[in-house]
C-alpha positions in Angstrom: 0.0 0.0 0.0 1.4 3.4 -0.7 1.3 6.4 1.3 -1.6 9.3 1.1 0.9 11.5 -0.1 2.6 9.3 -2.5 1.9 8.2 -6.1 1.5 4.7 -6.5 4.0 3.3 -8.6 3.7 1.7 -11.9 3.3 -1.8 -10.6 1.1 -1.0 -8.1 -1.2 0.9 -10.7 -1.1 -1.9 -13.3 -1.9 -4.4 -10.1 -5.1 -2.3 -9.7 -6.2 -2.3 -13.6 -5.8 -6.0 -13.5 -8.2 -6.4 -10.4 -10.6 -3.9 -12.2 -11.1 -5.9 -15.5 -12.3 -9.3 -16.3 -9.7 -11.3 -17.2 -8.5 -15.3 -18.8 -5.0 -15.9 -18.2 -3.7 -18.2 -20.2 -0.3 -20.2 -18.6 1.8 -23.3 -19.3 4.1 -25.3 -17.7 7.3 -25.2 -19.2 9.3 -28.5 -21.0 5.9 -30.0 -20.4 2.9 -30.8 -23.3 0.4 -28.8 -20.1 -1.5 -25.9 -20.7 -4.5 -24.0 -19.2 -6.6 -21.0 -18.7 -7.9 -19.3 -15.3 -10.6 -17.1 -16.3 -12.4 -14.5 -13.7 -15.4 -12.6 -14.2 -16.9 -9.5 -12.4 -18.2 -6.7 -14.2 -19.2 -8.1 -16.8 -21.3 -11.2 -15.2 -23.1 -8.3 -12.9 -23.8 -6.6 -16.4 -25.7 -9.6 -18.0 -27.0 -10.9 -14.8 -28.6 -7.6 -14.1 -30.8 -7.9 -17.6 -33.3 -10.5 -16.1 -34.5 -11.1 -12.6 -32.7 -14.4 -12.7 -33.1 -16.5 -9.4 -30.1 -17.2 -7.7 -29.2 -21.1 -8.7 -29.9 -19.1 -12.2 -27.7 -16.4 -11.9 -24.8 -18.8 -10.6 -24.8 -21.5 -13.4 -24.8 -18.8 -15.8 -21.8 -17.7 -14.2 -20.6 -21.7 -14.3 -21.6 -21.5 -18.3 -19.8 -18.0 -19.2 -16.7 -18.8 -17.3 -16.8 -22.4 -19.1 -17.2 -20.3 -22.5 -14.7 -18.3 -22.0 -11.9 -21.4 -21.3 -13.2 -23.6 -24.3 -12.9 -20.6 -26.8 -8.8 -20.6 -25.1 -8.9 -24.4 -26.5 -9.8 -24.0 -29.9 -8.0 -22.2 -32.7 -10.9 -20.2 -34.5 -11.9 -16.4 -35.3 -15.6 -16.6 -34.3 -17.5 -17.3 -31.3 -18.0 -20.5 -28.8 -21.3 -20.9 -27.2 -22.5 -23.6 -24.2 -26.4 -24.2 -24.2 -28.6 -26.6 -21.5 -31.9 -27.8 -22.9 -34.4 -29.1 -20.7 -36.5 -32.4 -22.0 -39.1 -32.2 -19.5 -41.7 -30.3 -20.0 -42.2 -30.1 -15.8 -38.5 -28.5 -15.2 -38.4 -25.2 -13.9 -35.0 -24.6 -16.5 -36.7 -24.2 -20.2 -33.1 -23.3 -21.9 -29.9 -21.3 -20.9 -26.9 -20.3 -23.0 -23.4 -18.6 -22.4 -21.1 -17.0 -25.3 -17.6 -15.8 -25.7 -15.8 -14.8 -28.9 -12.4 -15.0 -29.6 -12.2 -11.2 -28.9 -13.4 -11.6 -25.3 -16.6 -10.5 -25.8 -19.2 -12.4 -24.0 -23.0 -12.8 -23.4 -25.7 -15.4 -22.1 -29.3 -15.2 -21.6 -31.6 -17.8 -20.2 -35.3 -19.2 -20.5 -36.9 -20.1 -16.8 -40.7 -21.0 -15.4 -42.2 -18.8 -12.5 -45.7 -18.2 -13.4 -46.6 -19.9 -10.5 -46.6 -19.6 -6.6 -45.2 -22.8 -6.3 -42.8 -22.3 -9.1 -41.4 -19.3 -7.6 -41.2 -20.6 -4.2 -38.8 -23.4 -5.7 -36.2 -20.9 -7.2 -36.1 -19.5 -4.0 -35.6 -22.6 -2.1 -32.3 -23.2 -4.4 -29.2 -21.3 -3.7 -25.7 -23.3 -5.6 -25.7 -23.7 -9.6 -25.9 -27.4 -9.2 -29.4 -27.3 -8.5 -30.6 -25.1 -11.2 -28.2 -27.5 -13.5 -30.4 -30.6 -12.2 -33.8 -28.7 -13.4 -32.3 -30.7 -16.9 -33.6 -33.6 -15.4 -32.0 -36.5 -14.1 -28.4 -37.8 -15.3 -28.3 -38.6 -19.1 -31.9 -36.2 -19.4 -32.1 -32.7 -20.5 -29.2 -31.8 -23.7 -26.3 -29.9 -23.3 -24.7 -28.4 -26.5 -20.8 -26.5 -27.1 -21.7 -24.6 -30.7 -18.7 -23.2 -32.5 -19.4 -20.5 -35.1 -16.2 -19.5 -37.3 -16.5 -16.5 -39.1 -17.4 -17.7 -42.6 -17.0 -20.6 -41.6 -19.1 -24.2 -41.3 -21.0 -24.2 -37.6 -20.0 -27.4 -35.9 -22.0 -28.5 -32.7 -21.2 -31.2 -30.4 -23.5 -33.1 -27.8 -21.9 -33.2 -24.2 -22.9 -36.2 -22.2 -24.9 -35.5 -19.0 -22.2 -37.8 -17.3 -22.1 -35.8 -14.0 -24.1 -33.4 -11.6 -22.3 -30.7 -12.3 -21.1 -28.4 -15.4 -17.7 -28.5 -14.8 -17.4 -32.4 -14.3 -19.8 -33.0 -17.6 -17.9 -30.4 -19.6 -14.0 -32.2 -18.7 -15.7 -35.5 -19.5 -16.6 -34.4 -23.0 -13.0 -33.0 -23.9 -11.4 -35.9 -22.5 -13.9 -38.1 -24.6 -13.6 -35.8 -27.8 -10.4 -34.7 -28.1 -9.1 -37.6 -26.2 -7.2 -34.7 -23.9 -7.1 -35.5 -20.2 -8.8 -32.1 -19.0 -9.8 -30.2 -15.5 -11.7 -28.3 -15.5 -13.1 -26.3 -12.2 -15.8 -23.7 -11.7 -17.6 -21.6 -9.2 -20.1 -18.6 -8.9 -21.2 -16.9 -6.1 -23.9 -14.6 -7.9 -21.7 -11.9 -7.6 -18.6 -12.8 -9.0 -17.8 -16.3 -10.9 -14.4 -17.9 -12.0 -12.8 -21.1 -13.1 -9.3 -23.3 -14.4 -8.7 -25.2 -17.4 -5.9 -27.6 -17.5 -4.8 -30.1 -19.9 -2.4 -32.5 -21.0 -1.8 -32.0 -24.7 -0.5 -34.8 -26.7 3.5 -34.0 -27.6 3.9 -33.9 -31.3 6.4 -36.5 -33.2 9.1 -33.4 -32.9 8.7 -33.2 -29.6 9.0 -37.0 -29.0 12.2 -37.3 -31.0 13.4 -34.5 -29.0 12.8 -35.8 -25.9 14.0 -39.6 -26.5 17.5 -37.7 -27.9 17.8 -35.9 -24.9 18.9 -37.8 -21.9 18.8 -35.6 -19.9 15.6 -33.6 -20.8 13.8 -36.9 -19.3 10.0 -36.9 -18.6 7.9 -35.9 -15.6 6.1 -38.5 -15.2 4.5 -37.6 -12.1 3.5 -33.9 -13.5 -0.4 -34.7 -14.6 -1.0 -36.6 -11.1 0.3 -34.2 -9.3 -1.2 -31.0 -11.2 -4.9 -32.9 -10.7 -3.9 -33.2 -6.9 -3.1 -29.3 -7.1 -5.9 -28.4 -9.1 -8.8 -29.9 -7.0 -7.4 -28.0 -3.7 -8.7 -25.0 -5.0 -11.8 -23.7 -3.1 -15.1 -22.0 -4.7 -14.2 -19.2 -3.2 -10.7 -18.3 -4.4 -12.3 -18.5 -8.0 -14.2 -16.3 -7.3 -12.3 -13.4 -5.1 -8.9 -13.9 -6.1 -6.9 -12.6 -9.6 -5.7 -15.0 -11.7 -2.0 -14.8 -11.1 -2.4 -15.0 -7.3 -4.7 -18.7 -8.7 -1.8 -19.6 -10.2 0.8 -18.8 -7.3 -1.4 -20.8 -4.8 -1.6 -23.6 -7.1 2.1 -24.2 -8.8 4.3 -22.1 -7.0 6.6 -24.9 -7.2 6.4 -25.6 -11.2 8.0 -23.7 -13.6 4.5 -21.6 -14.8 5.2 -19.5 -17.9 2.4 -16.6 -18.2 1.7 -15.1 -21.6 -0.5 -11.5 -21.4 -4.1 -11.9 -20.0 -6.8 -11.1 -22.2 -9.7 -8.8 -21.3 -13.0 -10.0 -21.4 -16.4 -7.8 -21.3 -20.2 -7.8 -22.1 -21.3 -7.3 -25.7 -23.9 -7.6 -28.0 -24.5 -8.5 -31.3 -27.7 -7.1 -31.9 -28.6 -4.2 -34.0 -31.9 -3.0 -35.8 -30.4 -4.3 -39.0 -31.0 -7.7 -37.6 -34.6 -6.7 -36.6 -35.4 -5.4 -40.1 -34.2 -8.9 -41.2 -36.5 -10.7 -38.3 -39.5 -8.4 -39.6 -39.1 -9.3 -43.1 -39.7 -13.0 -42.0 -42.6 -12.1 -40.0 -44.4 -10.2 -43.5 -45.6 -6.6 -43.8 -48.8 -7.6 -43.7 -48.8 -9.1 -39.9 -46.3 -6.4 -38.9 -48.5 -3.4 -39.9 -51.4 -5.6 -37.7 -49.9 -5.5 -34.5 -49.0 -2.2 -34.9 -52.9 -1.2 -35.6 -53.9 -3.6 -32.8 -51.5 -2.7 -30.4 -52.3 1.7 -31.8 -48.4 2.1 -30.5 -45.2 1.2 -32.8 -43.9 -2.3 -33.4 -41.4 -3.0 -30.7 -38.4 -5.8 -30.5 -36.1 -6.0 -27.3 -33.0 -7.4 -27.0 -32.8 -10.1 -24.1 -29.3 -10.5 -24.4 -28.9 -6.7 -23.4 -32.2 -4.8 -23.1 -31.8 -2.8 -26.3 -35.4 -1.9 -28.0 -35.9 -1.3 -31.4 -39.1 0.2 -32.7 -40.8 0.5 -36.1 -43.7 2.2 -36.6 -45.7 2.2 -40.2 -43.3 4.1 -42.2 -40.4 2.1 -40.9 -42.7 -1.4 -41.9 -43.2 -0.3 -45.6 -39.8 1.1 -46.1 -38.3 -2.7 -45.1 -40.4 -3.9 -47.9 -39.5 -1.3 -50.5 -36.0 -1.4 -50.6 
């Protein structure tokens, strides 16, 4: 801490911008095929939280989903955006649908679909408090659909189906990587409603270079013991160091005894995609004809909102017959 009558100095200052913005650090252990990602959200989970009046398991798996985004997009080499979605199958669970976005800018967004017309439906939100619960309203293991969509720009979407293997997010989304990629991965995440954060590890597979290089070197030799004892390292860490601690401190705590190498974090932060372009696009698929109706029935302008950011867009009759004449 610096004096009152002193200026803080130039590490202290950068210290303070790090704490201040959202953050994935990206790290690797050195001479070894292990990398990961610590990612730590604030600001810009309280923005997209704050849309909706999201109950409170809600609000902390979406912080569980756009911390997982925002590792997965570190684990594939695209320009475009990743996206994790949960689909209920029964038509009884309080969770209709939920998704989380990142791109590989660091923009990210999520949104989420939820029953509580009822008393009774209310009163069971409020009875549930961790992310796991509202992650069981899929239904039991192997019900319910969870997706990871990857959208390159200009490029072929590819979606793959994650196994409901597990409880929990985190577990479920390690299991499919491992499965997938055939990568051993750990993954851990946590939210506390406030804040969420999370770690990616894995052990990449060494290439044929790397190989060679290693069996010619006698003395490189191989760690056996590193992924064991990373695993042991990684599940110490408590829910609520992801969340209230920066990444580099995560990291410390963790491998202070490994050789960690630490590229520059990248920033993360709220966005959104939408624009009145894209309405004039979603009106030409509903026809002038029905659009001009519920403008006359509703004798106010035609109005679209934005649930991923609360943005409304509205057309009244002149801005309906100009989309169909140009």
């Amino acid at each position: 801490m610096t004096q009152d009558n002193q200026t803080p100095t130039a590490h202290e200052q950068n210290a303070d911008l790090m704490q201040d913005n959202d953050l994935r650090q990206r790290f690797f252990i050195e001479d070894s095929p292990v990398r990961g990602d610590v990612v730590r959200l604030s600001r810009s989970y309280a923005t997209i939280i704050a849309q909706k009046p999201y109950p409170e398991a809600l609000k902390r798996l979406l912080g569980e989903m756009l911390t997982a985004a925002s590792l997965l997009i570190g684990t594939v080499k695209i320009n475009g955006c990743l996206s994790i979605q949960l689909q209920s199958s029964d038509s009884d669970s309080l969770l209709n649908w939920a998704m989380a976005e990142c791109d590989q800018n660091g923009v990210i967004r999520a949104l989420a679909s939820w029953k509580s017309d009822t008393d009774e439906q209310v009163q069971a939100w409020d009875s549930m408090l961790h992310a796991k619960e509202a992650f069981a309203e899929l239904g039991a293991t192997g019900q319910g659909v969870l997706f990871i969509n990857i959208q390159p720009d200009g490029g072929e979407p590819y979606q793959g189906i994650v196994e409901r293997s597990h409880d929990n997010l985190a577990d479920c989304l390690a299991h499919y990587q491992k499965q997938s990629a055939q990568i051993p991965t750990l993954i851990n995440l946590a939210s506390d409603g406030l804040q969420a954060g999370g770690i990616l590890v894995q052990m990449l597979p060494r290439t044929a270079q790397e190989t060679y290089e290693v069996e010619q070197n006698e003395d490189a030799g191989i760690d056996d013991d590193l992924w064991t004892r990373l695993s042991v390292l990684t599940r110490t860490l408590k829910a609520e160091e992801l969340t209230t601690l920066d990444t580099n401190e995560i990291l410390y705590r963790l491998y202070n005894e490994e050789k960690v190498v630490a590229p520059e974090p990248i920033s993360l932060s709220f966005g959104c995609t939408c624009s009145r372009e894209k309405c004039e696009m979603a009106i030409e698929q509903i026809g002038e004809t029905e659009a001009l109706d519920i403008i006359a029935e509703q004798n106010s302008p035609f109005e679209m909102d934005c649930g991923f950011c609360g943005e409304i867009y509205k057309f009244n009759n002149d801005d309906i017959a100009a989309i169909f004449t140009e």
